[in-house]
C-alpha positions, 0 to 999 in steps of 0.5 A, a space after each residue: 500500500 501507498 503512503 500519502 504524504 502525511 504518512 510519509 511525514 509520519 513515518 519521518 517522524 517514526 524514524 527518530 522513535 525508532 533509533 532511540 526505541 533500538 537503541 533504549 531496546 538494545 540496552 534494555 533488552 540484555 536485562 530484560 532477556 536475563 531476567 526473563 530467562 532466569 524467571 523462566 527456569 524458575 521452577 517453583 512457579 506453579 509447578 505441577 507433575 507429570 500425570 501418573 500413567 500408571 493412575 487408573 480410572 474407577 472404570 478400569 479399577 472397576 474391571 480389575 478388582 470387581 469380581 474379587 470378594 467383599 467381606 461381611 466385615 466392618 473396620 471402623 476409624 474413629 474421627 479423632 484418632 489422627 496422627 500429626 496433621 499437616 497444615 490446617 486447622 484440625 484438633 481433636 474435640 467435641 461438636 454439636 449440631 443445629 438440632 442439638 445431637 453432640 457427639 466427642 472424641 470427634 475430628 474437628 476440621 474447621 479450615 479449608 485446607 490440610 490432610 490427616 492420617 489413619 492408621 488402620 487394621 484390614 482383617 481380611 482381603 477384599 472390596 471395601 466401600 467406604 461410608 462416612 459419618 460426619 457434620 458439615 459446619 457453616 462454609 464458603 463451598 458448596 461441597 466437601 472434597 477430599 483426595 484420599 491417598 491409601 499408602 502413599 498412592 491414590 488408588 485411581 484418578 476418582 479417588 483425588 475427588 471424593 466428595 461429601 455433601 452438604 445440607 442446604 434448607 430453605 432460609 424461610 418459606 416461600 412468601 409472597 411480595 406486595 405485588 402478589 408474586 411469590 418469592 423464591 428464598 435464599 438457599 443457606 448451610 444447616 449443621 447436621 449430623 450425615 451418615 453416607 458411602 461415598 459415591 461416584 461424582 463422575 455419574 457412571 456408577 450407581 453402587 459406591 466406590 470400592 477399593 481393593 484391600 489387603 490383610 493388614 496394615 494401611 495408612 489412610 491418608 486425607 488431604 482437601 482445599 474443602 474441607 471444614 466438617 466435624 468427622 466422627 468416624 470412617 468405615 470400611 464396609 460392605 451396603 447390606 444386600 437390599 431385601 426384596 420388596 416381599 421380603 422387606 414387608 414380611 420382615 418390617 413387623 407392622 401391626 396392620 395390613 395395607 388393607 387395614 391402613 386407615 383411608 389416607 392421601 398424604 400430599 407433599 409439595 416437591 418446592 416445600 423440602 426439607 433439605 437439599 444437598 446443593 444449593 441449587 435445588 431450591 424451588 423452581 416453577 412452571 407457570 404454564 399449566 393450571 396442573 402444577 399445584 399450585 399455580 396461578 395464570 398471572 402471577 410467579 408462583 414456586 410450585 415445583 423443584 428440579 426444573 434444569 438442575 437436579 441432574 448430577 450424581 450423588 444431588 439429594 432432596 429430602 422432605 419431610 412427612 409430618 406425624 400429625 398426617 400419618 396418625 397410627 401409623 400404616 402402609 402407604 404406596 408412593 406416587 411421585 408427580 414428575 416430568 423429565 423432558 430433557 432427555 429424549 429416549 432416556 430414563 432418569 432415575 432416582 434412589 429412595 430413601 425412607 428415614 434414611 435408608 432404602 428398604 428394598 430392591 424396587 426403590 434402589 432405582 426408580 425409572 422416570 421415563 421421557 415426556 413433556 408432561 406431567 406423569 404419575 410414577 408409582 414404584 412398583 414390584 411386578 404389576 403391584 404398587 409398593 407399599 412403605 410402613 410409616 410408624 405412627 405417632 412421629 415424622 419421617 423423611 423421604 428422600 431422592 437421590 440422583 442415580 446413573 441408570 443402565 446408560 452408566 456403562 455405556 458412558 463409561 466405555 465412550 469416556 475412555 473412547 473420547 480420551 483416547 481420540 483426543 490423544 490419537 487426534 493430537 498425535 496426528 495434528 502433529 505430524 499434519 497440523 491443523 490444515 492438511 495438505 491433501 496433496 500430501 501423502 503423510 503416512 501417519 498410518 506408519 508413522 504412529 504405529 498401531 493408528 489403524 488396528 486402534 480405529 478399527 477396534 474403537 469403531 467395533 466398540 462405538 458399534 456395540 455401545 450404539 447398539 446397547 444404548 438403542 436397545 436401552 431405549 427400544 429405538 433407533 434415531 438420534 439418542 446415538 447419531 453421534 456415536 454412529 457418525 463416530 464409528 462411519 469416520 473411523 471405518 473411512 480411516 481404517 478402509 483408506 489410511 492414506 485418507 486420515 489427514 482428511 479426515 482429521 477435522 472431522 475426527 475432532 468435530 466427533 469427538 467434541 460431538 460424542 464430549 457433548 453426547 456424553 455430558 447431556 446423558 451422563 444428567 439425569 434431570 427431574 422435576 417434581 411437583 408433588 409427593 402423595 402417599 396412599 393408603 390401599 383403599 385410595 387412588 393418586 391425584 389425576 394428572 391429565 389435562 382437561 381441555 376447558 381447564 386448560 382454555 380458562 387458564 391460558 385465557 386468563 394469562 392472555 388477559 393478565 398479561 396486559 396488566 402486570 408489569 413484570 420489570 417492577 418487582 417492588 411496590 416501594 413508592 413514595 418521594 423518598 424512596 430510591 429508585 434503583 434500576 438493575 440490569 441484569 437477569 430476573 433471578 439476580 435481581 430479584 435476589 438484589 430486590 430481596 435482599 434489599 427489602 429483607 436487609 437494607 430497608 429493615 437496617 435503615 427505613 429508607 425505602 428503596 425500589 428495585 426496578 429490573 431493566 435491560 438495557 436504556 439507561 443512557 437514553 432514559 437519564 438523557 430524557 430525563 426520565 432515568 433511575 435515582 442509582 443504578 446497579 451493574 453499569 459498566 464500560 464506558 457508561 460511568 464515564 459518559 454519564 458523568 461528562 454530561 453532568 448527569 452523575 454524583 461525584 462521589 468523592 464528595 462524601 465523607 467516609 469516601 476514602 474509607 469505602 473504597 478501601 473495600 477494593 482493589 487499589 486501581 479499582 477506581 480508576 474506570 469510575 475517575 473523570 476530571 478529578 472526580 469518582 462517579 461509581 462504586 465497583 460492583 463486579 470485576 473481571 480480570 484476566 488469567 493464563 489458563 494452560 493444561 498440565 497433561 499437554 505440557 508435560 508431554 511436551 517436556 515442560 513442568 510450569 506455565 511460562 512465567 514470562 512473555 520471553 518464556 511463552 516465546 521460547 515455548 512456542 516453538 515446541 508447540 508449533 513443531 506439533 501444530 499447537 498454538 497459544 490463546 490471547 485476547 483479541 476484541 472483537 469486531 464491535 470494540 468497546 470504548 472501555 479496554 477489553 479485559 486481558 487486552 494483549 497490548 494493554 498487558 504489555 503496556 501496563 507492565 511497562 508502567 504505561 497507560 494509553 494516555 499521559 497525567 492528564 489525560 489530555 492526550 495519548 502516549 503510543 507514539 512513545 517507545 515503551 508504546 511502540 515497542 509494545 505494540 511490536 510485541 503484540 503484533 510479532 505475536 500474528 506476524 511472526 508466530 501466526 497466531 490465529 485472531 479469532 478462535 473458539 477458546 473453550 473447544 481448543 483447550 478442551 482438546 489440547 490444541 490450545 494448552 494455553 489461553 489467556 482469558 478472563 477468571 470466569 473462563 473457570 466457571 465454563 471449563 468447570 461446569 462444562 469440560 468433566 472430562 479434562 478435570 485435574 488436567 488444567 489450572 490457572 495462574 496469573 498473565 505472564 509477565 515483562 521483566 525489568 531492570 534488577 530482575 523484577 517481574 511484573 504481571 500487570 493487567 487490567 479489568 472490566 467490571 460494572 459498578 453502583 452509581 447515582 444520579 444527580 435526581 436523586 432527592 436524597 443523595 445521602 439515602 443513595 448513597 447508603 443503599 449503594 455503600 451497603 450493597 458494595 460492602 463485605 457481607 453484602 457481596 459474599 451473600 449476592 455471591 453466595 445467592 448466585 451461585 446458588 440460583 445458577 451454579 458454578 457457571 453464576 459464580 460471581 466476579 465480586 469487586 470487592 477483594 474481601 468478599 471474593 474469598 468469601 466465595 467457592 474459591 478453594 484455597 489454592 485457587 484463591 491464593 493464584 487469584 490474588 497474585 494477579 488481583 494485587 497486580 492489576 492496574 487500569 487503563 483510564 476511560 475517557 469520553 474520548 476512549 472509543 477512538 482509542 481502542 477503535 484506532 488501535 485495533 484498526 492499527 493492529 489490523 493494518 499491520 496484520 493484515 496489510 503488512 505494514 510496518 507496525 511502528 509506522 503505523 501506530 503514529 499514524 493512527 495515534 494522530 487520529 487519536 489525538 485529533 479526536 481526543 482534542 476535539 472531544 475536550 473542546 466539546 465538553 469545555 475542558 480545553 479553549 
C-alpha cells in the first residue's frame, strides 16, 4: 500500500522513535532477556507433575478388582484418632449440631485446607466401600472434597475427588411480595449430623466406590482445599444386600395390613423440602399449566423443584412427612408427580430413601421415563404398587437421590473412547497440523504405529455401545447419531489410511460431538411437583389435562398479561424512596430486590425500589426520565454519564476514602473523570493464563511460562506439533472501555504505561515503551501466526490450545462444562515483562460494572447508603453466595470487592493464584474520548496484520487520529479553549 504524504511525514517522524526505541531496546533488552530467562527456569512457579500413567480410572479399577470378594466385615476409624496433621486447622474435640445431637472424641476440621492420617487394621482381603459419618459446619463451598491417598498412592484418578455433601434448607418459606408474586428464598448451610458411602461424582456408577484391600496394615491418608466438617468416624464396609420388596414387608413387623391402613392421601409439595444437598435445588416453577399445584395464570408462583438442575450424581432432596398426617401409623404406596423432558429416549432415575435408608430392591432405582408432561410414577414390584410402613405417632423423611441408570456403562466405555481420540487426534495434528495438505501423502498410518488396528477396534466398540444404548431405549434415531457418525469416520480411516489427514477435522468435530453426547446423558434431570402417599383403599391425584381447564387458564394469562408489569418487582413508592434500576437477569435481581427489602430497608427505613431493566439507561437519564442509582453499569457508561453532568461525584462524601478501601487499589480508576469518582465497583473481571498440565508435560515442560520471553521460547515446541497459544483479541464491535486481558494493554501496563499521559489530555503510543509494545503484540500474528479469532473453550478442551489467556470466569465454563479434562488444567496469573534488577511484573487490567447515582436523586445521602451497603463485605459474599446458588458454578460471581471474593467457592489454592494477579492489576483510564482509542488501535493492529505494514509506522499514524479526536472531544465538553 501507498503512503500519502502525511504518512510519509509520519513515518519521518517514526524514524527518530525508532533509533532511540533500538537503541533504549538494545540496552534494555540484555536485562530484560536475563531476567526473563532466569524467571523462566524458575521452577517453583506453579509447578505441577507429570500425570501418573500408571493412575487408573474407577472404570478400569472397576474391571480389575470387581469380581474379587467383599467381606461381611466392618473396620471402623474413629474421627479423632489422627496422627500429626499437616497444615490446617484440625484438633481433636467435641461438636454439636443445629438440632442439638453432640457427639466427642470427634475430628474437628474447621479450615479449608490440610490432610490427616489413619492408621488402620484390614482383617481380611477384599472390596471395601467406604461410608462416612460426619457434620458439615457453616462454609464458603458448596461441597466437601477430599483426595484420599491409601499408602502413599491414590488408588485411581476418582479417588483425588471424593466428595461429601452438604445440607442446604430453605432460609424461610416461600412468601409472597406486595405485588402478589411469590418469592423464591435464599438457599443457606444447616449443621447436621450425615451418615453416607461415598459415591461416584463422575455419574457412571450407581453402587459406591470400592477399593481393593489387603490383610493388614494401611495408612489412610486425607488431604482437601474443602474441607471444614466435624468427622466422627470412617468405615470400611460392605451396603447390606437390599431385601426384596416381599421380603422387606414380611420382615418390617407392622401391626396392620395395607388393607387395614386407615383411608389416607398424604400430599407433599416437591418446592416445600426439607433439605437439599446443593444449593441449587431450591424451588423452581412452571407457570404454564393450571396442573402444577399450585399455580396461578398471572402471577410467579414456586410450585415445583428440579426444573434444569437436579441432574448430577450423588444431588439429594429430602422432605419431610409430618406425624400429625400419618396418625397410627400404616402402609402407604408412593406416587411421585414428575416430568423429565430433557432427555429424549432416556430414563432418569432416582434412589429412595425412607428415614434414611432404602428398604428394598424396587426403590434402589426408580425409572422416570421421557415426556413433556406431567406423569404419575408409582414404584412398583411386578404389576403391584409398593407399599412403605410409616410408624405412627412421629415424622419421617423421604428422600431422592440422583442415580446413573443402565446408560452408566455405556458412558463409561465412550469416556475412555473420547480420551483416547483426543490423544490419537493430537498425535496426528502433529505430524499434519491443523490444515492438511491433501496433496500430501503423510503416512501417519506408519508413522504412529498401531493408528489403524486402534480405529478399527474403537469403531467395533462405538458399534456395540450404539447398539446397547438403542436397545436401552427400544429405538433407533438420534439418542446415538453421534456415536454412529463416530464409528462411519473411523471405518473411512481404517478402509483408506492414506485418507486420515482428511479426515482429521472431522475426527475432532466427533469427538467434541460424542464430549457433548456424553455430558447431556451422563444428567439425569427431574422435576417434581408433588409427593402423595396412599393408603390401599385410595387412588393418586389425576394428572391429565382437561381441555376447558386448560382454555380458562391460558385465557386468563392472555388477559393478565396486559396488566402486570413484570420489570417492577417492588411496590416501594413514595418521594423518598430510591429508585434503583438493575440490569441484569430476573433471578439476580430479584435476589438484589430481596435482599434489599429483607436487609437494607429493615437496617435503615429508607425505602428503596428495585426496578429490573435491560438495557436504556443512557437514553432514559438523557430524557430525563432515568433511575435515582443504578446497579451493574459498566464500560464506558460511568464515564459518559458523568461528562454530561448527569452523575454524583462521589468523592464528595465523607467516609469516601474509607469505602473504597473495600477494593482493589486501581479499582477506581474506570469510575475517575476530571478529578472526580462517579461509581462504586460492583463486579470485576480480570484476566488469567489458563494452560493444561497433561499437554505440557508431554511436551517436556513442568510450569506455565512465567514470562512473555518464556511463552516465546515455548512456542516453538508447540508449533513443531501444530499447537498454538490463546490471547485476547476484541472483537469486531470494540468497546470504548479496554477489553479485559487486552494483549497490548498487558504489555503496556507492565511497562508502567497507560494509553494516555497525567492528564489525560492526550495519548502516549507514539512513545517507545508504546511502540515497542505494540511490536510485541503484533510479532505475536506476524511472526508466530497466531490465529485472531478462535473458539477458546473447544481448543483447550482438546489440547490444541494448552494455553489461553482469558478472563477468571473462563473457570466457571471449563468447570461446569469440560468433566472430562478435570485435574488436567489450572490457572495462574498473565505472564509477565521483566525489568531492570530482575523484577517481574504481571500487570493487567479489568472490566467490571459498578453502583452509581444520579444527580435526581432527592436524597443523595439515602443513595448513597443503599449503594455503600450493597458494595460492602457481607453484602457481596451473600449476592455471591445467592448466585451461585440460583445458577451454579457457571453464576459464580466476579465480586469487586477483594474481601468478599474469598468469601466465595474459591478453594484455597485457587484463591491464593487469584490474588497474585488481583494485587497486580492496574487500569487503563476511560475517557469520553476512549472509543477512538481502542477503535484506532485495533484498526492499527489490523493494518499491520493484515496489510503488512510496518507496525511502528503505523501506530503514529493512527495515534494522530487519536489525538485529533481526543482534542476535539475536550473542546466539546469545555475542558480545553
Amino acid at each position: 500500500m501507498k503512503m500519502s504524504f502525511g504518512k510519509t511525514a509520519a513515518a519521518a517522524a517514526a524514524l527518530v522513535i525508532m533509533f532511540q526505541a533500538s537503541f533504549t531496546a538494545a540496552g534494555s533488552a540484555c536485562a530484560y532477556g536475563a531476567a526473563a530467562e532466569k524467571a523462566a527456569l524458575a521452577e517453583d512457579y506453579y509447578s505441577f507433575e507429570a500425570p501418573d500413567s500408571e493412575l487408573m480410572s474407577f472404570g478400569r479399577y472397576y474391571d480389575k478388582y470387581s469380581a474379587e470378594d467383599r467381606p461381611d466385615r466392618r473396620i471402623t476409624i474413629s474421627g479423632g484418632d489422627f496422627f500429626p496433621a499437616e497444615d490446617g486447622d484440625v484438633k481433636k474435640g467435641s461438636f454439636t449440631d443445629d438440632n442439638g445431637e453432640k457427639r466427642d472424641d470427634v475430628l474437628l476440621w474447621e479450615s479449608s485446607g490440610g490432610e490427616v492420617s489413619y492408621r488402620f487394621e484390614v482383617p481380611e482381603s477384599g472390596n471395601y466401600c467406604l461410608a462416612a459419618d460426619y457434620c458439615p459446619m457453616i462454609s464458603n463451598s458448596t461441597d466437601i472434597e477430599f483426595s484420599m491417598e491409601l499408602d502413599g498412592k491414590l488408588p485411581y484418578d476418582t479417588a483425588s475427588r471424593l466428595t461429601l455433601g452438604r445440607v442446604w434448607v430453605n432460609e424461610k418459606d416461600i412468601y409472597t411480595d406486595m405485588r402478589g408474586n411469590q418469592v423464591r428464598p435464599a438457599q443457606v448451610q444447616k449443621q447436621l449430623w450425615q451418615s453416607c458411602f461415598f459415591g461416584d461424582v463422575d455419574g457412571l456408577f450407581s453402587e459406591p466406590l470400592f477399593f481393593y484391600l489387603e490383610k493388614g496394615s494401611h495408612v489412610l491418608k486425607l488431604s482437601s482445599e474443602r474441607a471444614q466438617l466435624a468427622l466422627d468416624s470412617l468405615c470400611f464396609c460392605n451396603r447390606e444386600e437390599l431385601p426384596s420388596y416381599r421380603g422387606y414387608a414380611d420382615s418390617a413387623g407392622a401391626e396392620i395390613s395395607a388393607e387395614e391402613t386407615p383411608s389416607a392421601l398424604i400430599r407433599i409439595e416437591g418446592e416445600n423440602a426439607a433439605f437439599k444437598s446443593d444449593p441449587t435445588l431450591y424451588p423452581t416453577f412452571d407457570n404454564s399449566s393450571y396442573l402444577a399445584s399450585p399455580s396461578d395464570p398471572t402471577k410467579m408462583v414456586y410450585n415445583t423443584i428440579g426444573s434444569g438442575n437436579w441432574k448430577k450424581a450423588l444431588q439429594t432432596v429430602t422432605w419431610e412427612i409430618p406425624a400429625e398426617q400419618i396418625g397410627a401409623g400404616g402402609w402407604y404406596k408412593i406416587g411421585i408427580k414428575a416430568r423429565q423432558d430433557k432427555i429424549r429416549g432416556f430414563d432418569s432415575n432416582r434412589r429412595i430413601y425412607v428415614d434414611g435408608k432404602v428398604p428394598c430392591q424396587e426403590l434402589e432405582r426408580v425409572r422416570f421415563g421421557y415426556d413433556t408432561e406431567w406423569s404419575v410414577t408409582v414404584p412398583k414390584s411386578g404389576s403391584e404398587p409398593v407399599y412403605i410402613w410409616l410408624e405412627g405417632d412421629r415424622s419421617h423423611t423421604l428422600s431422592m437421590e440422583a442415580v446413573p441408570g443402565e446408560i452408566g456403562d455405556y458412558l463409561r466405555r465412550l469416556e475412555d473412547v473420547v480420551r483416547e481420540l483426543n490423544t490419537y487426534y493430537r498425535k496426528v495434528l502433529m505430524i499434519t497440523g491443523p490444515a492438511p495438505d491433501k496433496y500430501t501423502d503423510y503416512y501417519v498410518h506408519e508413522k504412529i504405529p498401531g493408528l489403524v488396528e486402534r480405529f478399527g477396534e474403537i469403531s467395533a466398540e462405538l458399534k456395540d455401545v450404539r447398539a446397547g444404548i438403542e436397545s436401552l431405549t427400544g429405538q433407533k434415531g438420534t439418542e446415538a447419531a453421534a456415536i454412529e457418525n463416530m464409528a462411519v469416520i473411523l471405518d473411512k480411516c481404517t478402509a483408506k489410511p492414506l485418507r486420515i489427514p482428511s479426515y482429521l477435522k472431522q475426527i475432532k468435530d466427533g469427538s467434541a460431538s460424542l464430549s457433548a453426547w456424553m455430558r447431556d446423558n451422563r444428567d439425569q434431570p427431574l422435576e417434581i411437583d408433588y409427593i402423595e402417599l396412599a393408603s390401599a383403599d385410595r387412588s393418586f391425584s389425576d394428572c391429565r389435562e382437561k381441555l376447558g381447564k386448560s382454555l380458562k387458564f391460558g385465557f386468563d394469562a392472555f388477559i393478565g398479561s396486559f396488566f402486570e408489569d413484570y420489570t417492577t418487582l417492588s411496590d416501594v413508592t413514595g418521594e423518598e424512596a430510591v429508585n434503583v434500576w438493575v440490569a441484569l437477569g430476573r433471578d439476580q435481581a430479584q435476589a438484589v430486590k430481596e435482599m434489599t427489602e429483607n436487609q437494607f430497608m429493615q437496617e435503615t427505613g429508607i425505602p428503596v425500589s428495585v426496578n429490573l431493566v435491560t438495557g436504556g439507561i443512557v437514553e432514559a437519564s438523557l430524557a430525563g426520565k432515568g433511575p435515582d442509582a443504578a446497579l451493574f453499569l459498566g464500560g464506558e457508561f460511568p464515564v459518559n454519564l458523568a461528562a454530561r453532568d448527569l452523575l454524583v461525584d462521589l468523592s464528595q462524601f465523607d467516609d469516601f476514602g474509607e469505602v473504597k478501601e473495600r477494593f482493589q487499589e486501581n479499582a477506581m480508576t474506570q469510575y475517575s473523570y476530571n478529578g472526580g469518582c462517579y461509581g462504586l465497583p460492583v463486579s470485576q473481571s480480570f484476566p488469567m493464563m489458563f494452560y493444561r498440565t497433561d499437554v505440557l508435560t508431554e511436551l517436556g515442560y513442568s510450569s506455565p511460562p512465567e514470562t512473555w520471553d518464556g511463552l516465546r521460547d515455548m512456542l516453538p515446541a508447540l508449533q513443531r506439533n501444530y499447537m498454538s497459544v490463546g490471547l485476547v483479541l476484541p472483537p469486531n464491535d470494540i468497546s470504548p472501555a479496554t477489553e479485559s486481558g487486552h494483549t497490548f494493554a498487558l504489555l503496556m501496563l507492565q511497562k508502567g504505561m497507560t494509553y494516555y499521559n497525567e492528564d489525560l489530555s492526550a495519548s502516549v503510543l507514539d512513545s517507545t515503551e508504546a511502540v515497542q509494545s505494540f511490536e510485541e503484540w503484533t510479532d505475536f500474528y506476524t511472526k508466530y501466526s497466531f490465529e485472531q479469532t478462535y473458539d477458546a473453550f473447544s481448543r483447550f478442551r482438546t489440547g490444541e490450545y494448552p494455553i489461553v489467556i482469558a478472563n477468571y470466569t473462563f473457570f466457571n465454563q471449563l468447570t461446569a462444562a469440560s468433566p472430562e479434562i478435570k485435574g488436567l488444567w489450572d490457572f495462574c496469573p498473565v505472564p509477565a515483562t521483566a525489568g531492570e534488577g530482575g523484577s517481574l511484573s504481571h500487570a493487567a487490567n479489568s472490566n467490571g460494572s459498578g453502583a452509581v447515582i444520579f444527580k435526581k436523586v432527592k436524597n443523595k445521602e439515602n443513595a448513597w447508603k443503599f449503594i455503600k451497603w450493597f458494595t460492602d463485605n457481607d453484602t457481596q459474599a451473600q449476592y455471591g453466595a445467592q448466585t451461585e446458588g440460583l445458577m451454579g458454578t457457571l453464576g459464580r460471581f466476579d465480586t469487586a470487592n477483594t474481601e468478599a471474593l474469598g468469601k466465595l467457592s474459591w478453594s484455597e489454592d485457587e484463591l491464593a493464584r487469584l490474588r497474585a494477579q488481583q494485587k497486580e492489576l492496574r487500569e487503563i483510564p476511560v475517557t469520553p474520548a476512549s472509543y477512538a482509542v481502542t477503535r484506532n488501535i485495533m484498526n492499527a493492529f489490523r493494518e499491520t496484520i493484515n496489510e503488512k505494514q510496518n507496525p511502528r509506522d503505523t501506530l503514529i499514524w493512527y495515534n494522530r487520529d487519536i489525538n485529533d479526536e481526543i482534542a476535539r472531544k475536550r473542546r466539546n465538553l469545555g475542558l480545553d479553549r
